[in-house]
Legacy VTK file of the C-alpha trace (Angstrom):
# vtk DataFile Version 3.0
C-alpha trace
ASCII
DATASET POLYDATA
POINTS 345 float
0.000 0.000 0.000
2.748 2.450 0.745
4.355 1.537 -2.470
1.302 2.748 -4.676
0.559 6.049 -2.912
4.560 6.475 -3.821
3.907 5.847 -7.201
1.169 8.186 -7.164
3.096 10.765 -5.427
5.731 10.695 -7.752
3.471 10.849 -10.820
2.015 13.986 -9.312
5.208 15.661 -9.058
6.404 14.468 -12.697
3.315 15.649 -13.938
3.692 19.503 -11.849
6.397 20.722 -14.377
4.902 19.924 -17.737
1.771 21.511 -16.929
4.063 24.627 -15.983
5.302 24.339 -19.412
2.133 24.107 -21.186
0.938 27.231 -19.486
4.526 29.204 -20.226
3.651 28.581 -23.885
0.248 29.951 -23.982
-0.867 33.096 -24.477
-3.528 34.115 -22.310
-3.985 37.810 -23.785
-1.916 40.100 -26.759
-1.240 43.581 -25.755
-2.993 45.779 -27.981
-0.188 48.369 -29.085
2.633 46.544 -30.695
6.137 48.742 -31.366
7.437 48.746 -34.409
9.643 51.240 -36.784
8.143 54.972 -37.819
9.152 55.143 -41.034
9.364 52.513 -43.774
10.625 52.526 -47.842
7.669 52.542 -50.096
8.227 48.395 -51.731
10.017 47.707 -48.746
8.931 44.560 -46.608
9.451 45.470 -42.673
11.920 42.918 -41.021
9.998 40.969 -38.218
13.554 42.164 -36.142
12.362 45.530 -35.819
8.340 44.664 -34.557
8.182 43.771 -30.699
4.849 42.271 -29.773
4.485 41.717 -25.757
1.854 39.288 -24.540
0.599 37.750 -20.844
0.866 34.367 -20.920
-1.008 31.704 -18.944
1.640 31.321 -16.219
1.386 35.060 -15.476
4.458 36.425 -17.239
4.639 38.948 -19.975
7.053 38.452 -22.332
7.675 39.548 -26.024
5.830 36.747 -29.318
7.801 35.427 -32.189
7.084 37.383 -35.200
7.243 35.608 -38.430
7.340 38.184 -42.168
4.080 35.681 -43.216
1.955 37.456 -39.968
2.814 41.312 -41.301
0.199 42.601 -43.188
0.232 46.335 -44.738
0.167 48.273 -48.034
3.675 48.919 -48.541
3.455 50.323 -52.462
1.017 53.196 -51.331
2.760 56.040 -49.400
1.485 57.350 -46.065
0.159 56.469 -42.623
-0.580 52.461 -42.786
-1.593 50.895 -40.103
0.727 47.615 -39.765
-1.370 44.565 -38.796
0.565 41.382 -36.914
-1.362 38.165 -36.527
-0.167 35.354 -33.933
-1.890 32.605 -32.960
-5.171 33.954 -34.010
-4.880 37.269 -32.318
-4.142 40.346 -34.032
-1.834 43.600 -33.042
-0.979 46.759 -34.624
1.779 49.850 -34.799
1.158 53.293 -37.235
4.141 53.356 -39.719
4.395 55.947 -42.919
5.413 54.106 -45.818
7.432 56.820 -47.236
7.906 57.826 -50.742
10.526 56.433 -53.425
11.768 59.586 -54.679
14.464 57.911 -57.954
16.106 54.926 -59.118
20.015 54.895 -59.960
22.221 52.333 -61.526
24.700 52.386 -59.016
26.807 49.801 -60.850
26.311 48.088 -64.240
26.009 44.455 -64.979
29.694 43.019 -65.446
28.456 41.357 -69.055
26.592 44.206 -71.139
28.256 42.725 -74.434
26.474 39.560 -76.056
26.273 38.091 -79.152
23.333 38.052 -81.516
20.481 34.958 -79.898
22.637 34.876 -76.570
20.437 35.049 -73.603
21.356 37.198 -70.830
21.887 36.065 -67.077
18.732 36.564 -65.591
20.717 37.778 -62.644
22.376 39.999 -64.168
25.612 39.683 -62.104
27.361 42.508 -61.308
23.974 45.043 -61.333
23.441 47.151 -58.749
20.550 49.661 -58.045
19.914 51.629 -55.207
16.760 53.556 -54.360
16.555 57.346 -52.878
13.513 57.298 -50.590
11.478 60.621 -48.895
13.887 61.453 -45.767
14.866 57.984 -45.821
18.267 58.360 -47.960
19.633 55.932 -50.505
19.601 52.197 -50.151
20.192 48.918 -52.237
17.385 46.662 -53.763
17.672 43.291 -54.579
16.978 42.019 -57.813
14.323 40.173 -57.245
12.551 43.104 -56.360
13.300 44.795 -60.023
11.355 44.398 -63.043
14.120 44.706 -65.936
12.755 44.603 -69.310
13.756 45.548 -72.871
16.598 42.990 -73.689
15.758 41.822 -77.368
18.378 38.724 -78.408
18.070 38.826 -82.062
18.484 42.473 -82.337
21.885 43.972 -83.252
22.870 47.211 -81.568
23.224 49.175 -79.029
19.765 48.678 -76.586
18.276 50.422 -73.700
17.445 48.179 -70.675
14.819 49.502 -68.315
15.060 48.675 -64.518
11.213 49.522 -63.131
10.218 49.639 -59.305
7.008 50.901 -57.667
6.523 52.595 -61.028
10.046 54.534 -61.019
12.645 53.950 -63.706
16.228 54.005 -64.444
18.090 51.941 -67.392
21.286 50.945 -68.355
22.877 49.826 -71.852
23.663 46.638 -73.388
25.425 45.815 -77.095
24.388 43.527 -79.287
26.520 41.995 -81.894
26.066 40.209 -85.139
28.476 37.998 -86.069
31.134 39.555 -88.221
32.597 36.750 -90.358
32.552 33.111 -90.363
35.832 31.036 -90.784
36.803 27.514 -91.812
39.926 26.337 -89.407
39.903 22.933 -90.591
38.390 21.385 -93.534
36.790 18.213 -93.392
38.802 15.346 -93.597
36.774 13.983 -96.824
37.127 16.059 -100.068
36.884 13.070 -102.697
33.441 11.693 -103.133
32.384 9.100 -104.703
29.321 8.954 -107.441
26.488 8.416 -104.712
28.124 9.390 -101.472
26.550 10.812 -98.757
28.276 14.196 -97.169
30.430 13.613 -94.262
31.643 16.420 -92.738
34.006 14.285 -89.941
36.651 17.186 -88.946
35.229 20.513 -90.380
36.101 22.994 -87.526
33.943 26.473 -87.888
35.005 29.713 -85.693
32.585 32.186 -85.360
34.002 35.907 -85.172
32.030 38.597 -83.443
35.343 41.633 -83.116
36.292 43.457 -79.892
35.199 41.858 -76.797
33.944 38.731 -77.639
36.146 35.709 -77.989
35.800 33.579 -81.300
33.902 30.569 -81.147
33.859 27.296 -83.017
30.462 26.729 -83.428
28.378 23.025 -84.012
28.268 22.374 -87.620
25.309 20.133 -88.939
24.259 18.951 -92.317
21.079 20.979 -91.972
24.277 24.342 -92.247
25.610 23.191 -95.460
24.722 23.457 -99.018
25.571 22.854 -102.606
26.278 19.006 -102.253
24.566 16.805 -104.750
25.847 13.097 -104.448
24.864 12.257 -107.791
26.211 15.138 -109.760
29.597 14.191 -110.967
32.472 17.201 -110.693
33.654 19.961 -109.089
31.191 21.330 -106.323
31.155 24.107 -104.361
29.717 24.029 -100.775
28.469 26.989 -98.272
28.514 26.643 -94.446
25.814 29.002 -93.293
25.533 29.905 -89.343
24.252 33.228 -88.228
23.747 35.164 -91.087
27.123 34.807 -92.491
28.966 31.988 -94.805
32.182 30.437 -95.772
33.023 27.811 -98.916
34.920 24.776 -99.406
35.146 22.211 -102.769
34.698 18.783 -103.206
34.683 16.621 -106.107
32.356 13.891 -106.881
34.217 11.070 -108.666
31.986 9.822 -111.555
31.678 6.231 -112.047
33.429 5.057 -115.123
33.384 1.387 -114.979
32.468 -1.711 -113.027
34.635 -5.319 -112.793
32.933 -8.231 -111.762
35.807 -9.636 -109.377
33.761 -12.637 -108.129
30.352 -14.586 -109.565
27.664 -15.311 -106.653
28.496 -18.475 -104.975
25.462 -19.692 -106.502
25.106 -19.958 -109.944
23.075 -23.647 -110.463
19.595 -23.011 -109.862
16.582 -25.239 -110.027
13.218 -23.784 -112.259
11.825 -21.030 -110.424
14.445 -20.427 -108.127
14.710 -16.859 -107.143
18.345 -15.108 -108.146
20.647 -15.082 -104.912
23.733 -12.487 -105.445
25.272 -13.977 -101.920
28.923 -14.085 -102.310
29.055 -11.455 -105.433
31.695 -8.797 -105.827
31.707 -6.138 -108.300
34.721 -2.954 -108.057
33.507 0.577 -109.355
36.150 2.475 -111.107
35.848 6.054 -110.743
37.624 8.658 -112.178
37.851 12.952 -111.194
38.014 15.515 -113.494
41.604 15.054 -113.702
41.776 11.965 -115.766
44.734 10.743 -113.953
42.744 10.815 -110.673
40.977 7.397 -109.876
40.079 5.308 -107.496
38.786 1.438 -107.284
36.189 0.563 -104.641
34.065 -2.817 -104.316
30.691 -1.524 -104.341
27.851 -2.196 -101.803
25.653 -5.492 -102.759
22.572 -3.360 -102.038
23.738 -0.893 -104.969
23.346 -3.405 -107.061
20.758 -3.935 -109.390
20.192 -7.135 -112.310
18.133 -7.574 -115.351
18.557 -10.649 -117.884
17.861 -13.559 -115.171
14.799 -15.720 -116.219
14.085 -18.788 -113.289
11.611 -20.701 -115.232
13.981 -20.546 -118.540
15.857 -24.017 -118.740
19.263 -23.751 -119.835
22.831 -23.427 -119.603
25.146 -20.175 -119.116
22.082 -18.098 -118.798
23.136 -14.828 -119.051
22.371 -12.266 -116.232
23.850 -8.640 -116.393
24.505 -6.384 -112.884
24.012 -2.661 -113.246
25.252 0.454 -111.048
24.681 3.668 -112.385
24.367 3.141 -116.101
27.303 0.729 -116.020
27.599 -3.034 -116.484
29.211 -6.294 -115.909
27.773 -9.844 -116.740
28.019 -13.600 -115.143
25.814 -16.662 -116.333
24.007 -19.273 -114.327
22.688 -22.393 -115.170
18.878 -23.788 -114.841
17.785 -27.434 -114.990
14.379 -29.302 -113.770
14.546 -30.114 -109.914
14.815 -33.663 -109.964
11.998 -36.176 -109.201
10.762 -37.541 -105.758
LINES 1 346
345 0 1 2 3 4 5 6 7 8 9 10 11 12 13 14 15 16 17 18 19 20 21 22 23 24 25 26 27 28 29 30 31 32 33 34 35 36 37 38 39 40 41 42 43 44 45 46 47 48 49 50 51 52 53 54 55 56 57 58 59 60 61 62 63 64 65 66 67 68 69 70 71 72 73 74 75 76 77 78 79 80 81 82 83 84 85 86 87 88 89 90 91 92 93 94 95 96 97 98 99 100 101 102 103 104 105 106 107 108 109 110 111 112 113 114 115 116 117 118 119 120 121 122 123 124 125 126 127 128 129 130 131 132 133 134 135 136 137 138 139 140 141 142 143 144 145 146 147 148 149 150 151 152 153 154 155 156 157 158 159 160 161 162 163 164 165 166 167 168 169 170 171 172 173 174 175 176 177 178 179 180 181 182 183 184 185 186 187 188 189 190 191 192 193 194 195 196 197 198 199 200 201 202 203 204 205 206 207 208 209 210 211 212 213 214 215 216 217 218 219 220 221 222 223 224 225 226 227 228 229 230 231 232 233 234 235 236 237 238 239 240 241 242 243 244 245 246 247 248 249 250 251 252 253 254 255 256 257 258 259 260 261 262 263 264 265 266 267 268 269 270 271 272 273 274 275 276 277 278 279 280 281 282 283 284 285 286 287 288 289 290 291 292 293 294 295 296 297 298 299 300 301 302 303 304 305 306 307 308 309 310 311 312 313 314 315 316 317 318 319 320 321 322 323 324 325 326 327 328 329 330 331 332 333 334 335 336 337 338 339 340 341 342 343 344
């Protein structure tokens, strides 16, 4: 028995201090007047710091409440007397400020990049940018960006351009230049020249610099077949071909090698066929001789098997050294086959 009404003793007395605790945390009343500055800058927010809210709390103390920016609530774009309104746990305070007047912007110090190239997108942060506001008997003071509205930056538009910084409907601006590129140069040509009749264009190697003059760096720039013109695989000579990027253009030649000749080096493997037997070219090799505009300029390639094409094979003709004639591009080479019955079951 003396045991338990320990036990409940002691619960009693563990239980003493967290009531205490509860009650030190709630508020039993706000003071009505809270202090807070006179003066604030029109678009300014008011730093929770600078309010002091006092309130009586259950256990009988007074002593100041957490302010938080989300539980200010005034016009701060509107100068004048505004009364400032601070909400905490479902009580409400207030302090008279004067939101005074912002009087001018000034570009205190210009963005460190104002020189881009034509389609270059500035950063949005505009590093290096500093404004500072002069307020109604409130002096001169930074804003932060964020705060800013900067418009007027146009990308594809050469030139010198007028940025305008905006805030609570005051504005400033600063300059920016624009530049076109000047000239576009080939460093390195690409490492095919010589094309063969039916080639595709392979530009492995062509190195492109972009030039924009004082200030900017060159640039080699991405090259893609969708920035070339003048190639024609099929067209046979001398060609001349323009690398377009940003308004401007550089040339190079290649030559496409007519074909002059095939050679069939090899027959199919098969060439005995039963009636109705479709053609199989398995095995087949056939060189293309090509030859530049230079005579003396050739070359001697074994062409593709799905380049070529046949005519002159008949599968339900019986006979020997049927004669069947490959094609590729106008020229032609022959081999024969042979067609007999397919023997009896």
């Amino acid at each position: 028995m003396k045991n338990l009404k320990l036990l409940a003793i002691s619960a009693v007395v563990l239980l003493i201090p967290v009531f205490i605790g509860c009650k030190s945390m709630q508020i039993d009343f706000m003071e009505e007047n809270a202090d807070g500055p006179k003066q604030v800058r029109q678009g300014q927010d008011i730093n929770p710091k600078e309010i002091t809210v006092w309130a009586m709390y259950k256990d009988g103390q007074r002593r100041t409440v957490s302010v938080t920016q989300g539980s200010i609530t005034f016009n701060k774009h509107t100068p004048g007397p505004q009364t400032v309104k601070i909400r905490v746990q479902r009580q409400e305070v207030s302090f008279v400020t004067e939101v005074m007047a912002l009087r001018s912007l000034t570009v205190a110090s210009p963005p460190r990049v104002a020189l881009f190239k034509e389609g270059q997108e500035p950063d949005r942060a505009w590093p290096g940018l500093e404004v500072r506001g002069e307020w109604d008997q409130m002096g001169s003071h930074k804003i932060e960006l964020n705060y800013l509205e900067i418009t007027g930056f146009m990308k594809d538009q050469p030139g010198k351009q007028v940025i305008r910084v905006t805030y609570e409907g005051i504005q400033t601006t600063f300059e920016v230049d624009v530049r076109s590129m000047a000239s576009l140069n080939i460093i390195q040509l690409p490492k095919k020249l010589d094309y063969l009749q039916g080639d595709a264009l392979d530009l492995t190697d062509l190195t492109v610099r972009g030039v924009w003059g004082d200030g900017i760096p060159p640039e080699t720039l991405t090259i893609t077949r969708d920035d070339v013109t003048g190639f024609n695989g099929n067209d046979v000579g001398i060609q001349r071909l323009t690398v377009s990027k940003n308004g401007r253009s550089a040339n190079f030649d290649v030559e496409v090698m007519a074909l002059t000749s095939i050679v069939l080096e090899k027959p199919p493997t098969k060439t005995d066929y039963f009636v109705g037997e479709a053609l199989d070219l398995t095995g087949i090799e056939v060189t293309g001789n090509y030859t530049g505009r230079d005579p003396t300029k050739k070359r001697s390639v074994l062409i593709p098997i799905e380049q070529l094409t046949t005519s002159g094979y008949e599968p339900n003709r019986i006979g020997r050294q049927q004669r069947v004639t490959v094609i590729v591009r106008g020229q032609s080479a022959n081999f024969f086959v042979n067609i007999t019955e397919a023997p009896a079951h």
